[in-house]
Structure formats: C-alpha cells, structure tokens
N, C-alpha and C positions, 0 to 999 in steps of 0.2 A: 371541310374537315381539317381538323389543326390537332397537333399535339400537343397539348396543353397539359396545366399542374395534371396529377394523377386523378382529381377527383374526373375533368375533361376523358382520360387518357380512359379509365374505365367504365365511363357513360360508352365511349366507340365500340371497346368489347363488347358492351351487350348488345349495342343496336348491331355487331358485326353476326353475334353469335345467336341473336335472337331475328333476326331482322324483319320653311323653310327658309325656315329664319335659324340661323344656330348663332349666340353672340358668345364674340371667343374673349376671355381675358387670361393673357398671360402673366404668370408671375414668376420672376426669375428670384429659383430659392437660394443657387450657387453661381459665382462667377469667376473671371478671371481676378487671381488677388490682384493684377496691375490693371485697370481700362482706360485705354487709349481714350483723353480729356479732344471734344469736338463741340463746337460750337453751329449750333444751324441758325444763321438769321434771318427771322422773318421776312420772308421774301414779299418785294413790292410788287403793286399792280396797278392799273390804270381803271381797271375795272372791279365789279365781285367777281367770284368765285364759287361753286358749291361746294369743296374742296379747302382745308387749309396744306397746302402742299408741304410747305415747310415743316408743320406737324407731326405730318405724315413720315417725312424723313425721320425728324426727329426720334419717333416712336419708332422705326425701323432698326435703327442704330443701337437705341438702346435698351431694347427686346434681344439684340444680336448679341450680347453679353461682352463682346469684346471695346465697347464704346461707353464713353460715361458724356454723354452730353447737359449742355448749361442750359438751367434755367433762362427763360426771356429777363425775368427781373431779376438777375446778377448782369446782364448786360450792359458793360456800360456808353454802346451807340447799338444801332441796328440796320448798318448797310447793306444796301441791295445790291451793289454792285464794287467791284476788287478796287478801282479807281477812289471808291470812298471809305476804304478799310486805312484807319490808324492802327499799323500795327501793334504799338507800344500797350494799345488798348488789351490786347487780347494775349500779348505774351504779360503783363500783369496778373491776368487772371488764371493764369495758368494752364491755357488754352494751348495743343498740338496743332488743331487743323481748324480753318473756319470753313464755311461753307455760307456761300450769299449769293443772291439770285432775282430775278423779278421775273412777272407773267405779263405776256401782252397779250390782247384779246384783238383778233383781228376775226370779225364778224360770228362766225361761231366756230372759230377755232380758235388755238393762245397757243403762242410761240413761248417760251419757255428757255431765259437765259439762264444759266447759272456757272459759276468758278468758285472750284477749290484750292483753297491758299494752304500751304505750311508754314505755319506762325512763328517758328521755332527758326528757320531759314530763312525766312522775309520773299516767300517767291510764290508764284503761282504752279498749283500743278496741273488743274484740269479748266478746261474751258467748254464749254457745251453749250448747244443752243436744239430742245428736240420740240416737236409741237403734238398739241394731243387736240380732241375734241371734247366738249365738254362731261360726255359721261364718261369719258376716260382718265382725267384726271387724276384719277388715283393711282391707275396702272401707271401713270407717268410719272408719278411721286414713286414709286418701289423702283421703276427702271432709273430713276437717279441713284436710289438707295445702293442699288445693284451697282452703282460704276463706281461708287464711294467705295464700296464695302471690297470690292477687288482691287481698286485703284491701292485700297492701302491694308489689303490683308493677302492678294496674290489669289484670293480661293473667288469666285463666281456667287455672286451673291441670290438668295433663294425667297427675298422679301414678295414677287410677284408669283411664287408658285402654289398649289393648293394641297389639300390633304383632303382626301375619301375618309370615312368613318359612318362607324354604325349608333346610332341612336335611341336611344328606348325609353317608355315611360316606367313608372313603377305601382301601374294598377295591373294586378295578376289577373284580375276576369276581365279586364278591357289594352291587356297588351299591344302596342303598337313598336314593330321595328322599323328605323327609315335610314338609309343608305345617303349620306350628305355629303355635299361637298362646300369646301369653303374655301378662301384665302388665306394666306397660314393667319393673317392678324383676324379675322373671322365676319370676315365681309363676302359681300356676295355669296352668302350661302343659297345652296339650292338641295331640295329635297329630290332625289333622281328615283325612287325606289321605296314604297311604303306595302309592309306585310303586319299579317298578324303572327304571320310564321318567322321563327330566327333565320337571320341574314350574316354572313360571316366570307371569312376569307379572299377578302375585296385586293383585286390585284390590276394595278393601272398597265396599258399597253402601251409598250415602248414611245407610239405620238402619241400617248396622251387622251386620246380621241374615244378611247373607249375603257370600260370596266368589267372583269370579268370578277364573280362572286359565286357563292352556292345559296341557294333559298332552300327555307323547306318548308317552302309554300304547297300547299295540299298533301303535307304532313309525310314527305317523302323529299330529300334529299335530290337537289341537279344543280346542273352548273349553267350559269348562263354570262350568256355576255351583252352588257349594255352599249350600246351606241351614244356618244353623249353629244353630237352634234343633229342629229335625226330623232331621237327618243327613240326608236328600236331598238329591240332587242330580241336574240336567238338563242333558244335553246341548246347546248354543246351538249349534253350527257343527263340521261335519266333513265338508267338501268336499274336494275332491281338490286338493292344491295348498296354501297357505296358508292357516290359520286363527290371527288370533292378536290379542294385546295388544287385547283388551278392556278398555273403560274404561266408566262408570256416567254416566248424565243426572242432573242434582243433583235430581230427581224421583224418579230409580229407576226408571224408567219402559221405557226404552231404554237400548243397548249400541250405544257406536263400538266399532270393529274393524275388522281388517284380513284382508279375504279375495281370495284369487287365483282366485277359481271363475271368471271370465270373462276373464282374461289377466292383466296385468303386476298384482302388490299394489298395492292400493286403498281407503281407508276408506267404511268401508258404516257406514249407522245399521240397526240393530236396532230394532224394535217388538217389548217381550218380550208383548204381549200378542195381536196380531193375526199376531205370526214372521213379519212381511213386512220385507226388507231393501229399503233407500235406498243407492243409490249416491252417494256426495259428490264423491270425485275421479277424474279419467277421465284417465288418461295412464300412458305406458310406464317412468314411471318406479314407485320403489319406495317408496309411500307407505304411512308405518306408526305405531304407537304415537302413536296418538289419543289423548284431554285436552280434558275439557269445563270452560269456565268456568263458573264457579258460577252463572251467571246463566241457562245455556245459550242463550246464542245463540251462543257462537265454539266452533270444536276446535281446538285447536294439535295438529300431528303431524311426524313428520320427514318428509322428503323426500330425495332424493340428484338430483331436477332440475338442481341444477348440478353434478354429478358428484360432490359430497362431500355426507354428509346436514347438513342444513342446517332448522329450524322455521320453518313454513311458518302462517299462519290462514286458515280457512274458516269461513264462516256456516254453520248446521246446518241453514237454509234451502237449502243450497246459494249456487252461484255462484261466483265466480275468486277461485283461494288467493293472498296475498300474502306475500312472503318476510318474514321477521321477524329472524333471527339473519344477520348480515354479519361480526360479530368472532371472527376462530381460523378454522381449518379444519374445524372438527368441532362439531355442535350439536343433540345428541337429547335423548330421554328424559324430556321436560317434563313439570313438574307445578304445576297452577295452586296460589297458596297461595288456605286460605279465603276471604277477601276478594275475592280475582280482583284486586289487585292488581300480583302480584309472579308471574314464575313461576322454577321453579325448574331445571334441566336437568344434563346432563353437558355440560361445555364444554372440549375440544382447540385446542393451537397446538402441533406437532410431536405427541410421542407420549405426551405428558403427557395423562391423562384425570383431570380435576378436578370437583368442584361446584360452579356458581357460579349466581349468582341474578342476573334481570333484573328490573328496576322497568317495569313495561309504562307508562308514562306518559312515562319519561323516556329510555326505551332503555337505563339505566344498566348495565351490566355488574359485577359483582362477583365475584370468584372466592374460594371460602369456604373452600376444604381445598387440602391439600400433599400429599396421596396421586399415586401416576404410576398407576393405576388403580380411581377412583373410580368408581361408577355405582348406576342405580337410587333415585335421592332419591324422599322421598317428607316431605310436610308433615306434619308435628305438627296434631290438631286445634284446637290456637287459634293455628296460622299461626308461632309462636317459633320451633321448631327441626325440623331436616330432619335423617332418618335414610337413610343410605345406605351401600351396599355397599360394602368395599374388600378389597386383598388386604395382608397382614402377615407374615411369615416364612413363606408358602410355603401359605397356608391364609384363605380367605375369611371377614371378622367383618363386622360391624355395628359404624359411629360415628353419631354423631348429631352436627350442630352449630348453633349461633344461627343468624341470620339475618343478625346482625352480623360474624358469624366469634368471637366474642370466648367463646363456652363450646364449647369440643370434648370429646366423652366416646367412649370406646372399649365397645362391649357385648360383656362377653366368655362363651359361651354352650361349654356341654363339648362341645357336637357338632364334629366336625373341619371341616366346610363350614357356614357361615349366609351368605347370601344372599338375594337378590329380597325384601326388605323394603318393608311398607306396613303405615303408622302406621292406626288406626282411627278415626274419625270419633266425636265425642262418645257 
C-alpha cells in the first residue's frame, strides 16, 4: 500500500472503510552543461570474445551523464596498451582521459589488463589487471566502469547494480503483473514473480538477497518476502484489513509495515525472527509507507493527521510522531538516501505530482522533475541518483535523475506498464 496521487490515496479509503526478458534503453533527456570528454579504446585480444568490453564501458560512461565519450571513427590510432598511446594524438582531439586495455584468454578464463591515462597531464592514473570467466564478462566490463567512474568523480560507481520493477501488460480481461529484475543497462533480466493480481511496493533487503512486496493475489492484500537466491518465499502478513508497504531495518532484521488488524492503518515493526509485531503509531488516522533511516533509530511514514498526507518521524523505540513536511499540500512516499542525510519523497502543490528531495538538516526543499505524475523514488546505491515512476504518452516508464536535478534519463523497457521501482543496494 503506497500513498499515492489522491486518485491512489482514495481508492485505500474505500478498501479501508469498505473492506523475462525486459530490454532497457536509456535515453538521457538532460545533462550536465560541461561532460568530462573520455576516450575508451577498443581494447585487444588474442582471442573472441562474447562480450565487446570496451563497448560496454563506453555505454556505461555515457548513460552516466557526467562523460561525453569518442566516437571509434574520430579516432585517430586505437591502442591497447599506455606504452603505445601518442599523446599528442588525443590532447588534439580534445580528449581529458583515455582509457586502453586488452583481454587475454587463458583457457577459459581472460585476464584483463587495462590503464587509465590523463591526457591533459601526460601521465598514467590507473593500472589494473582483473580476470573474469567467460559469462562474466560483462559484470567485468561495469567493475571497470565502476573504478573509472570513482577514480574521477570521488562517488562509487552503480554501472553493475540492478533495479526491481513491476511490469504489466495492457489487456484488461487477460492482465498479467510480473515482478522483474534487471541490470540498470537492462541485461539479465529475470522474471521473479508473475500474478494476475496487482503486485506493488517492492522493497530490497539490506544484502540484497531478498524482496519484500504486497500481492493481492487471491484478491486480498499480504506481504511477502521473496528469497532470490532459493526461489522461496514467505508469507509476513495476511490479516483481514490492511497489509502493506513493508520497508527493511538497515540490519535486515525486522519489517515496518502497515497493518489495519486492530482499527484505523498503523505502522507495526516486525521481528522476522521471534513474528512478534510492535505497534509504533496509535491513532485514527491513516498511517502508512514506513522508511527506516540507516542508522535505525527514525521511520519516516506518511500520515493524512492533518487531512492531507503529510511525513511524519517516529523513533523505532516508539514515542510521539512529529510532523516533518509543511511545504505543498501533498507529501508521501519517502525514501532515506544512503547516508541518512537527505530524503527523497513525492512532493504536490495543486495537482502537479513531482520528485523532490529534502536535506534533513536544513529543511531544504528541492523539487527535481517536471512530470504532473511522478511517484515512487527510490535511491541509487551510492545516494547520486533517484529512479522513479512516471506516466508518458498514455503508458507508465521508469526515469532516473541526479540529486541535483542536472542528469535526467528516461528507461525505456518493451513492456507496456513499468512501474513501482527500487534501486538495489550494493
């Protein structure tokens, strides 16, 4: 259960009161006005490949919006190794950093050299040598990405992590939802979860290793949590009434949620170990979509106490919620960034639903996107950029954007519905 635009927010009332293949293409519609010029050359091999590695980077870099890399035919050599880089070559063309490499194949594995040069300095900055096996190759192409991407932006790069999302078709008497996961570039997808029933509020556990969601599958609202190395999966909550928007302790430990089994919605903590529920908040109003900071000690959840939903904090100790969001008329869906610094939420003033990020320190307000139906953010694991829901010519996608507003990308996936997005934890 989520608090969502108002059409969402009074579908709940009633029920409260009545009661694998996914192909991703990104397109990056904003970026930064300056992108750091990188050059990847096609790296040699003594063998094939299934894999163009170099590619691979390439497209990593500049998906990443902060990189503007060269064309192969602007090039004018293509070495594989620093020993055969003419510098002169590449501060010509107005190249910052190059990147050159080659694969060796030694039986069926490939050792994998490569060094990153600063073209601008005439020196080497990185040297590496990592080995992969053959259907790895690709994860070994983003772990370079990743040491590129920090070596010269300071942040931990997020080219091999994955994104959950919910799938749909668009035949109304033969509906199918499915629970997918991919790579953010939209590889290896895997189907985890296929209903006829809506599937929502998909929340990754701290390793990774599992997904907890609500189905409402046999036409009745629960929460369950998937296993993604086992295919198991457990039922957490199926009371009569409300079960919903389960969220993870930065331990893995325990589940905030929102269950109505004793009157009006209310966030309960879960013990997954001892299945004993703690009540947190006690009132008639409609408290929901819990959010642990990383520290756990706080939940951020929404609230509709003063008639419009409105983020509220509680101590996980318990004790009296205090109101947090005052600007706009509408303020759900929160999501702490890693650090516990910043959180991130759906933010209304009329009927505009936007992304916008709070600095919890300074109360700052920032509103990130220009969508009139934005929802669902969810952090990047090293805190850069937020992935959320919107709607575009009649049909729900996946964008992502900085934290600054300053890289927007659109994920465009062949299913006719993507939705309810969550980024994966390292």
């Amino acid at each position: 259960m989520k608090f969502l635009p108002p059409i969402i927010f009074l579908g709940l009332c009633a029920i409260y009161s009545s009661f694998t293949y996914a192909e991703l293409n990104i397109d990056i519609t904003k970026n930064f006005e300056t992108k750091v010029p990188i050059a990847i050359s096609p790296f040699g091999s003594s063998g094939s490949q299934s894999e163009n590695i170099s590619a691979i980077i390439d497209d990593d870099l500049n998906r990443s919006g902060y990189f503007k890399t060269l064309a192969e035919e602007d090039m004018l050599s293509q070495p594989t190794a620093a020993n055969q880089v003419v510098i002169r070559n590449w501060q010509i063309l107005g190249q910052e950093y190059l990147l050159v490499g080659r694969i060796q194949p030694i039986n069926t594995r490939y050792n994998i050299f490569f060094q990153l040069l600063d073209v601008s300095k005439n020196e080497q900055i990185m040297d590496y040598k990592i080995t992969s096996v053959k259907g790895e190759l690709r994860r070994a192409a983003h772990q370079i990405s990743n040491l590129i991407y920090e070596k010269l932006t300071g942040n931990k790069g997020i080219f091999g992590t994955k994104i959950a999302f919910v799938s749909s078709n668009n035949d109304i008497n033969n509906r199918n939802y499915r629970l997918q996961i991919a790579d953010i570039d939209g590889y290896h997808a895997q189907t985890i979860v296929s209903s006829v029933e809506p599937i929502m509020s998909l929340k990754w556990s701290p390793d990774g290793n599992k997904i907890a969601y609500v189905s409402f599958e046999n036409h009745r609202a629960a929460v369950f949590v998937q296993m993604l190395t086992t295919g198991k999966r457990i039922k957490i909550a199926s009371f009569p009434g409300i079960n919903g928007a389960p969220s993870w302790s930065p331990d893995g430990l325990k589940l905030a949620l929102t269950l109505s089994k004793d009157g009006s919605p209310d966030i309960y903590i879960l013990d997954l170990a001892s299945k004993q529920f703690t009540q947190l908040t006690q009132n008639s109003s409609i408290n929901t979509e819990p959010t642990w900071s990383p520290d756990g000690r706080t939940i951020i959840f929404t609230s509709d106490q003063t008639g419009k939903p409105q983020l509220y904090k509680i101590a996980t100790s318990g004790g009296k919620a205090t109101r947090l969001t005052f600007k706009g008329s509408y303020n759900a869906s929160a999501s702490f960034s890693p650090d516990g610094s910043k959180i991130v939420m759906v933010h209304a003033q009329g009927q505009s639903y936007k992304i916008a990020l709070m600095n919890l320190n300074t109360k700052a307000l920032t509103i990130l996107t220009t969508g009139s139906l934005d929802e669902s953010p969810s952090f990047s694991s090293n805190g850069t950029m937020i992935v959320y829901a919107s709607r575009r010519g009649g049909k729900g996608v996946l964008s992502a954007v900085s934290i600054d507003g300053r890289i927007n990308q659109k994920l465009e996936f062949q299913n006719p519905e993507v939705r309810e997005p969550a980024w994966a934890p390292f």
